[in-house]
N, C-alpha and C positions, 0 to 999 in steps of 0.2 A: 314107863320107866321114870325115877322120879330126876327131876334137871338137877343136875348139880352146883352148891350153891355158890354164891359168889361173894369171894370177900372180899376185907379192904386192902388184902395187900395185894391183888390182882385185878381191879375195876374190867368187869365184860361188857363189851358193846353194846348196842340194839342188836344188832343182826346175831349177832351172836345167840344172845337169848332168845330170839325169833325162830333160829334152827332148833336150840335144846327144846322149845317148848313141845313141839310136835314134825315126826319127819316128815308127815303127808302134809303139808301146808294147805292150811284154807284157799279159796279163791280169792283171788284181788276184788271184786265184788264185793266179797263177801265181807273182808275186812274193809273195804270203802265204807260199807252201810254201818257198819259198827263204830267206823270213826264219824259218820257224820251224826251219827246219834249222841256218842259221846262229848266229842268235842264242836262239833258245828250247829248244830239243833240251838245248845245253850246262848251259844253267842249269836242265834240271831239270824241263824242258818245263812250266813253269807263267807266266803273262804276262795283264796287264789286258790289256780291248778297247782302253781309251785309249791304252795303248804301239803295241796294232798299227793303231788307226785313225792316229794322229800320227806313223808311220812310213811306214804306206802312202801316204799325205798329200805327204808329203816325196819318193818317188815319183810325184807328180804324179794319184794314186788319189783321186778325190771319197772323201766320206765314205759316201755314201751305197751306193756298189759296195765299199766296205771293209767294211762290213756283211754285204754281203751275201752278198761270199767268206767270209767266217768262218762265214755261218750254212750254205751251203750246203758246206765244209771239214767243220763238224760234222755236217753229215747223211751225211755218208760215212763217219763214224764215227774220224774221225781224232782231234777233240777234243771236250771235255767241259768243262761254264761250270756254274760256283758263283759265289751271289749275295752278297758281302759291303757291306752295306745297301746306296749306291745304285748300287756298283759293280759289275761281274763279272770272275770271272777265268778265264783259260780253262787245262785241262792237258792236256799230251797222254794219248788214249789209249791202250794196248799195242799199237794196230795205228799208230797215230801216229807212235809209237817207232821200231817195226819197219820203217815204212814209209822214214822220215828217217834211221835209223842204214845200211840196206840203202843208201839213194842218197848217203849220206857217202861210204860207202866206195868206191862207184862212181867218183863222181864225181872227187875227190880222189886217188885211186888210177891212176886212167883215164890212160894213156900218161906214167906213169912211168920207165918202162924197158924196154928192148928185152925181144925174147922170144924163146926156143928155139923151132923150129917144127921138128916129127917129121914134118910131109911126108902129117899126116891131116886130112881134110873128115870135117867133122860135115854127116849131108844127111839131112833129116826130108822125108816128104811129110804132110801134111795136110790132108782136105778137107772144108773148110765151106763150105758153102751158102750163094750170092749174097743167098738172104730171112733170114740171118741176120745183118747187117750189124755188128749191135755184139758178136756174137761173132766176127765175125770181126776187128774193129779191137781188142779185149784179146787177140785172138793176136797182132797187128801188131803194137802195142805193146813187150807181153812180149820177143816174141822179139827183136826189134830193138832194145829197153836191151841184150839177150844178144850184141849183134852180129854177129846173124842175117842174112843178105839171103836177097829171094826171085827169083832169074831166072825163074823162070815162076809162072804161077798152082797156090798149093798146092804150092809146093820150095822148103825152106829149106835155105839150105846156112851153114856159115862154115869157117875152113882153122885149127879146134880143136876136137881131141874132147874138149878137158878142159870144155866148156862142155855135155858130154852130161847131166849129172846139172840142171842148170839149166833144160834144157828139158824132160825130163823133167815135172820138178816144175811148170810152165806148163802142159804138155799134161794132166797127171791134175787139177789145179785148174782147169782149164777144163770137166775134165770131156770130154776129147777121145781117149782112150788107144784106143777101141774105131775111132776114124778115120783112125788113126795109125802109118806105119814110119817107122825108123828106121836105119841106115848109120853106120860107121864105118869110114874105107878110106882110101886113098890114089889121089891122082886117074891116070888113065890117057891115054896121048897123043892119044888121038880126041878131035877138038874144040878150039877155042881158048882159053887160060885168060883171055885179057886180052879175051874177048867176055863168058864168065861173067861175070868183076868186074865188065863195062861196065853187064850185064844188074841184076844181084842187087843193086848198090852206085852212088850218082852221085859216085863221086872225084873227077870234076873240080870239082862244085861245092861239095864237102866241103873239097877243096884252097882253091878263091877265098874259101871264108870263111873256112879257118883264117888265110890272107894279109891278110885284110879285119881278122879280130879282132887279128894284130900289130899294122898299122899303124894301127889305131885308138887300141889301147894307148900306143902312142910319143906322142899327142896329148894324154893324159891327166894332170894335173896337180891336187892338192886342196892348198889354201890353209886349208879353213877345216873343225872337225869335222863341219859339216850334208853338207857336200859328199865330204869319205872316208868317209862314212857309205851315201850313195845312189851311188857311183861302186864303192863294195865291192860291192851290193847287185848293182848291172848285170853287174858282173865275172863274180860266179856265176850270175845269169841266162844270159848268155849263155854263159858256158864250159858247164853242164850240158846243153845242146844236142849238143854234141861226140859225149857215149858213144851218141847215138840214132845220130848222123849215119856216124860212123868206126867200119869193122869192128876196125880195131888188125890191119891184117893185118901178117904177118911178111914181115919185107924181101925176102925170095926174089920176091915176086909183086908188087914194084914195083920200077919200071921207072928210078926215079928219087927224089933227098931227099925223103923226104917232111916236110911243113912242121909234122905234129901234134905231133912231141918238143919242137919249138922253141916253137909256141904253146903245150903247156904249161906247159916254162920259163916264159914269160912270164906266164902265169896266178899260177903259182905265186910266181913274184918280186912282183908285184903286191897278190897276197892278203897275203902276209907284210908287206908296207911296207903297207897303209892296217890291215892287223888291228886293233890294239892301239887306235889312235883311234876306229876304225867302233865296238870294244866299247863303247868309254868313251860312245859319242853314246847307244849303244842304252840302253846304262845309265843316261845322263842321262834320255831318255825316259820310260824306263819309272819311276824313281825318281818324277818330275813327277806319272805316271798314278798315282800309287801315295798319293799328297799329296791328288789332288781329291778331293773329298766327293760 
């Protein structure tokens, strides 16, 4: 449903906007890692708890689960807290970096521009064992930021071998190379191509939400800095969904406009108009956190 917008003769809050955007709310996590990407990475990756609890706040996050993303953020080794007396501050760690700079560029990069397609399927088979469940979900994962799909149990395919070096690197970090082939070819006429995509990929409801996230956007209006500050925040929550969701396939194997170059225009037109304000609020923030005793 699209948010309804906000003018100047009624200025709406953060929180406020943080409800309209979505009623199932993200994880506090989830939106932790979003703001440390956006706002924390650039500056140097160093930030008080009090910036990120009074941001995540403003995303409608108790205090209490803002806690406890960060504590449990650091135990995956992403960041690291020094105690200046009664405060702490937290910095990224080099996998923190690593981690944030790899999904910048994803993410931001993601259905830029059209692409040359040579007419080759990258097709992996791999098999892991149903008693292995969370090894087998860090290959789902992986391979799906890669915009991998799997038509059957154990086949991964996508319609780019420039993505072979990528998976590679997932498959020997998993520790999986001795379970693993690998294929680079060109598809042949036996079989349906638009059953594979149906199988490996759900287009169609990758398509109703790139349509859902336009028209949502057309709804969207910030009047005041709390509110371009939490409406930025949502933007890239919800855009960074997109690279799990859309293989980015090449026009040949669709049938019809697809809607992802237009919704990232609009991503992108979006994120440039609230930028420069969202900084200023995060800055105001953390400037505040930086003050208490």
């Amino acid at each position: 449903m699209p948010v309804p917008a906000e003018t100047s003769m009624r200025p709406v809050d953060g929180k406020a906007v943080a409800r309209a955007w979505d009623a199932s709310a993200p994880s506090a996590r989830s939106l932790l890692l979003t703001m440390l990407g956006e706002f924390v990475h650039p500056r140097g990756g160093q930030v008080w708890t009090g910036t990120l609890v009074t941001a995540l706040g403003a995303l409608g996050v108790e205090q209490k689960s803002a806690r406890q993303a960060l504590s449990r953020t650091a135990n995956e080794g992403l960041l690291d807290s020094s105690r200046h007396g009664r405060r702490v501050r937290w910095q990224l760690t080099p996998t923190g970096e690593q981690l944030l700079q790899q999904g910048t560029e994803r993410i931001y990069g993601f259905m830029r521009g059209a692409r040359d397609w040579d007419g080759r399927w990258l097709v992996i088979s791999v098999g892991v064992p149903e008693s292995q469940r969370q090894l087998r979900h860090r290959l789902r994962t992986r391979l799906t930021w890669l915009g991998l799909g799997s038509p059957s149990p154990g086949l991964w395919v996508v319609p780019d071998a420039g993505k072979e070096e990528g998976a590679r690197a997932v498959i020997e970090e998993l520790g999986l190379r001795d379970r693993t082939f690998a294929w680079v070819g060109s598809a042949v006429s036996t079989g349906d191509p638009a059953r594979l995509l149906a199988e490996a990929w759900d287009l169609d409801g990758v398509e109703a939400r790139y349509l859902e996230f336009i028209d949502r956007l057309e709804g969207v209006a910030t009047t005041t800095a709390a509110a371009t500050f939490v409406s930025q925040v949502r933007l890239i929550q919800d855009w960074r969904l997109f690279p799990f969701l859309d293989p980015d396939l090449p026009s040949e194997l669709l049938d019809h406009d697809w809607p992802g170059p237009r919704a990232a225009a609009t991503f992108h037109d979006r994120h440039n108009r609230w930028h420069r304000r969202a900084q200023d609020e995060w800055d105001r923030m953390d400037g505040e956190a930086g003050q208490r005793i």
